[in-house]
N, C-alpha and C positions, 0 to 999 in steps of 0.2 A: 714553167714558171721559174724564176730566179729565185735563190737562195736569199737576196737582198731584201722582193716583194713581201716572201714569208717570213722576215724575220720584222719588216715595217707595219705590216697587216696582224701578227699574230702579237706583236710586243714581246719580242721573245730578244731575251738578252746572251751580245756576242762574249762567249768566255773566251775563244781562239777563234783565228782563221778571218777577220774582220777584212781584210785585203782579199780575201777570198770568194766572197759574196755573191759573184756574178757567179756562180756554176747554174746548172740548170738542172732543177730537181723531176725526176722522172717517177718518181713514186714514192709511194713511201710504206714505210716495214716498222708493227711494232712487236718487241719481242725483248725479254732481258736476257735469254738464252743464248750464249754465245753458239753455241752450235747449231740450233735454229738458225740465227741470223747466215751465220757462214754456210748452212746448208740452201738457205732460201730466199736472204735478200738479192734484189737483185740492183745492178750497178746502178748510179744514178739517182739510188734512193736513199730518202732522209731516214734518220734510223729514231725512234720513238722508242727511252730507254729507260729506266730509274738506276742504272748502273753506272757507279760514278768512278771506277777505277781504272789505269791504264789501258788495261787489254781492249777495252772496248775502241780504242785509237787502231790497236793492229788489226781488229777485225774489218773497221772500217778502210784500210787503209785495203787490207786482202781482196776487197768487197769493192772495189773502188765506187765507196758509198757518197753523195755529193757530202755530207754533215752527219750529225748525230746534237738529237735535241732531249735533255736530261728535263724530266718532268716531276712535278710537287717540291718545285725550289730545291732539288737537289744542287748540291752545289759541287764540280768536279773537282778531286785531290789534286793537291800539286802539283804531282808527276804526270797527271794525266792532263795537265796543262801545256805543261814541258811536252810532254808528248807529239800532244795537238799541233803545239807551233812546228815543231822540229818535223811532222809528217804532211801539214797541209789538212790540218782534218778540221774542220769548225763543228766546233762546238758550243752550242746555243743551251739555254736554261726559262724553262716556265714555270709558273707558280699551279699551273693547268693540272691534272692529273690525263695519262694517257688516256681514256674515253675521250673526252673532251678536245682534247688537241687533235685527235686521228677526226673525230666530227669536222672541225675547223678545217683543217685540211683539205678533207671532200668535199667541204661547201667551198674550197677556191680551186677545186678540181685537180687537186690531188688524190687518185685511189691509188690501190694498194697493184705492187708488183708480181 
């Protein structure tokens, strides 16, 4: 499914990467543990996160992850905006808490990687 589908289906708002949209999301990984992720996501997948600070840009960028979507209306810092555009990383924001988004997901046939 495309990163554009899930973000028109779930109402999930583009913070970076809006030019981006067409990737194809192959799974999805939630974890706020940077080293989890970079030990276990794996490529092509959306990252389900409450972590709003830069790094979370480089891990996805190491992870050649399609996005990263910040969940219970967090809202990402500055730099981690700047980030986003300057790596290609979209980054999306729900009001959802991660339970609930990772359910969404698998009902549009997104499971985990």
């Amino acid at each position: 499914m495309k990163l554009k589908e899930i973000v028109e289906k779930l109402q999930l708002t583009v913070k970076t990467g809006a030019g981006l949209l067409d990737r194809e999301v192959k799974g999805g990984y939630v974890s706020d543990l940077m080293s989890d992720v970079m030990a276990n996501a794996e490529e092509g997948s959306l990252w389900i996160t409450l972590q709003i600070h830069q790094n979370v840009v480089a891990v996805a960028v190491m992870k050649s992850l399609a996005g990263i979507v910040l969940i219970n209306s967090r809202a990402p810092e500055p730099e981690t905006i700047q980030k986003g555009e300057e790596e290609g990383i979209p980054i999306m924001v729900t009001d959802m808490p991660a339970f609930e988004l990772a359910g969404r997901l698998f009902a549009l046939g997104i499971s985990g990687g």
